[in-house]
N, C-alpha and C positions, 0 to 999 in steps of 0.2 A: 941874502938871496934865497928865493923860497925853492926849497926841492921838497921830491917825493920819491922813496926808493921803496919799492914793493921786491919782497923775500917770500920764501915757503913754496914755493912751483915745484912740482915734481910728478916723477909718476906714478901713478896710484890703481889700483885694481876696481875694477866695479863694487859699489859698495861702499866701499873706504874711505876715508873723511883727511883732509889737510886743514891745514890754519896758513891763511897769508895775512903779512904782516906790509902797511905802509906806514914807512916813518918817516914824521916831517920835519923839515927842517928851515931854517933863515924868518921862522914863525912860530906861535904856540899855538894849539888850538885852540880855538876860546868858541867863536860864533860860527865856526867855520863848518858847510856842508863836506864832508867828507865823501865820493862817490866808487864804488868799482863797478867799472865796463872789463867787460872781457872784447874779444875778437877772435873768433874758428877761422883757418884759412877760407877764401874765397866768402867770406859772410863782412857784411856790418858790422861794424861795433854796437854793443846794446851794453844799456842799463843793467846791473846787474842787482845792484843795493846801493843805499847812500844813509847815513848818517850824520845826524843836527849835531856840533861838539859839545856845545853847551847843555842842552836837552837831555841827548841820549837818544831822541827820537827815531826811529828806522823806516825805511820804505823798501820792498824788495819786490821787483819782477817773477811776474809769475810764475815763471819757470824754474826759480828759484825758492820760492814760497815754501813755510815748513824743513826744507835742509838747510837752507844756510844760515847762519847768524853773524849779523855784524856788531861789532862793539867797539869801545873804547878806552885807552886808558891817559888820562890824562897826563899825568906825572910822565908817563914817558913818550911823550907829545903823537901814541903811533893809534892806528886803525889797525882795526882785524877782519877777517871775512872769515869764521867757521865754515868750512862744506862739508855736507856731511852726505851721507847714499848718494856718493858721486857715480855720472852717468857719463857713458863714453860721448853724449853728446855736450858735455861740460867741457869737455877739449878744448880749450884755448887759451890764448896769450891773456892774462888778467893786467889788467891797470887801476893805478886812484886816481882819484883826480879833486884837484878843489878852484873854486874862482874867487880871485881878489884884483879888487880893484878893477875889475872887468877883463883880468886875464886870467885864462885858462892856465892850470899847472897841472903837468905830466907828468908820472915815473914814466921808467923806460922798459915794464911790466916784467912778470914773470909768468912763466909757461907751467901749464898744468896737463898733462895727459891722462885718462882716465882707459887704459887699455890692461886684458889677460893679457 
């Protein structure tokens, strides 16, 4: 069964950097795009970063550009999302995500607040 559990949500001061962690499961990563969306209340979800497994490749939203870094480590099947000079407008519910087979797979995300 494929899961995806996303950890590391917390809250954090301006400035200040977290690491979230998505670890997969009922899969390895091998070919697999790896994605984080976040969600601010009353906002869309948006793209935030995604990652090629095999690769290493990255692509990151602008607004993320320069602080964030995504990575991977294979041996223990998980994605990572660095933020780093996190901004109170970064506040929100983060998720991964990957498609197989033509279906979407969820974690059920973890929360970041970025507040003094």
């Amino acid at each position: 069964q494929v899961q995806l559990a996303e950890s590391g949500g917390g809250l954090v001061q301006p400035g200040g950097s977290l690491t979230l962690s998505c670890v997969a499961s009922g899969f390895r990563l091998s070919a697999d795009v790896i994605t984080w969306y976040r969600q601010a209340p009353g906002n869309q979800r948006e793209l935030v970063a995604s990652i090629t497994s095999a690769t290493g490749t990255t692509h990151y939203a602008d607004s993320v550009k320069d602080r964030f870094i995504v990575s991977r480590d294979l041996d223990k099947n998980t994605v990572y999302l660095q933020m780093n000079s996190l901004k109170p407008e970064d506040t929100a519910m983060y998720y991964c995500k990957t498609l197989k087979r033509g279906i979407h797979y969820w974690g059920n995300g973890t929360l970041v607040t970025v507040s003094s």
